[in-house]
matplotlib code that plots the C-alpha trace (Angstrom):
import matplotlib.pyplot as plt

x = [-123.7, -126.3, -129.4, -129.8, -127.0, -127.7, -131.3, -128.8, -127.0, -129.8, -131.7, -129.1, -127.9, -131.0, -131.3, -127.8, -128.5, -132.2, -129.9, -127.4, -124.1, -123.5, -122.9, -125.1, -123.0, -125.3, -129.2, -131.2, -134.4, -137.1, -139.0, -143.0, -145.4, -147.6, -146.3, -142.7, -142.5, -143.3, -143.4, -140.9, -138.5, -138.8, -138.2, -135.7, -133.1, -134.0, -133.0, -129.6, -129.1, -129.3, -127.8, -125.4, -123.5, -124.8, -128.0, -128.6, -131.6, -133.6, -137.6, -139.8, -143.4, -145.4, -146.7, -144.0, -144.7, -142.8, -140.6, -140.7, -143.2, -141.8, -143.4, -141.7, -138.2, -138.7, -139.4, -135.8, -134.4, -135.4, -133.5, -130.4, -131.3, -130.7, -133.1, -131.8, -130.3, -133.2, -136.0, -139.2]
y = [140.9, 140.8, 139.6, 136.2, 135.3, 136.8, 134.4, 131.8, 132.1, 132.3, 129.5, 127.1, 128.1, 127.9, 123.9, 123.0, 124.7, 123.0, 119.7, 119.8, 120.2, 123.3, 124.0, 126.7, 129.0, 132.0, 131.5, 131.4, 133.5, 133.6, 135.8, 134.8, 137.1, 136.2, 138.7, 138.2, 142.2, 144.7, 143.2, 140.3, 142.5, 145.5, 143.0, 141.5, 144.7, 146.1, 142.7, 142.7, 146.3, 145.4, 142.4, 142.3, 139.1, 137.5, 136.0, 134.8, 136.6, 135.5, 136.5, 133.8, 134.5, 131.9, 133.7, 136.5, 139.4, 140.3, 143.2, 144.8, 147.6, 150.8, 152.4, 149.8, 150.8, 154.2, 154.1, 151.7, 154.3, 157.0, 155.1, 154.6, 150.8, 149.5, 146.9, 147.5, 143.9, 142.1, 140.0, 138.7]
z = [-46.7, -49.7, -48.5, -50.1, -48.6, -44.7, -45.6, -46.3, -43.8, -41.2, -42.3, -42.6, -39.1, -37.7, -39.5, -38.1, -34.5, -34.5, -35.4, -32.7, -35.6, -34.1, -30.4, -28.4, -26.7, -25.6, -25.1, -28.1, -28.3, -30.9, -31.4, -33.6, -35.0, -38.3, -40.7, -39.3, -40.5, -37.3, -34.1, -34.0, -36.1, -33.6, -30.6, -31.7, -32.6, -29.5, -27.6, -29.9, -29.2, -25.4, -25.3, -28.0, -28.1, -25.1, -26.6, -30.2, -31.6, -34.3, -35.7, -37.8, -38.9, -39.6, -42.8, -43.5, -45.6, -48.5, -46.7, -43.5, -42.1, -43.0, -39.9, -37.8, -39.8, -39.3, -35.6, -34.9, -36.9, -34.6, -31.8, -34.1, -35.1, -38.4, -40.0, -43.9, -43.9, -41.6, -43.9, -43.1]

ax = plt.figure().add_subplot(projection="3d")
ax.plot(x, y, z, "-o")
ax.set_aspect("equal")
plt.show()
């Protein structure tokens, strides 16, 4: 999914969730930091990797950085997590 449109997609599932349009099946957990790019990003792959379907993860910042930490990336990688298609 190109990456405007996983931002998209997020956002305007977040609105609709936040609105009560769409139903919450699984818990819902949020993760804050300011920059929105290290800490809230690493927390929340490692709580999909270990949860997988059974929660809904999400990671907000309340002034995000342009792009993610690249030390952060590189340590997820190390434990086989992804974070090309996660934003700030």
């Amino acid at each position: 999914m190109p990456r405007t449109e996983g931002f998209a997609t997020d956002r305007l599932t977040a609105l609709a969730t936040a609105k009560g349009a769409l139903e919450h099946t699984v818990p819902e957990v949020l993760f804050v930091c300011v920059q929105n790019s290290g800490r809230s990003q690493m927390a929340a792959a490692l709580l999909k990797a270990c949860a997988g379907s059974r929660v809904h993860v999400r990671s907000a910042g309340s002034a995000p950085a342009g792009q993610i930490d690249l030390n952060a990336v590189e340590v997820l990688r190390r434990r086989g997590l992804d974070l090309d298609e996660e934003f700030p």
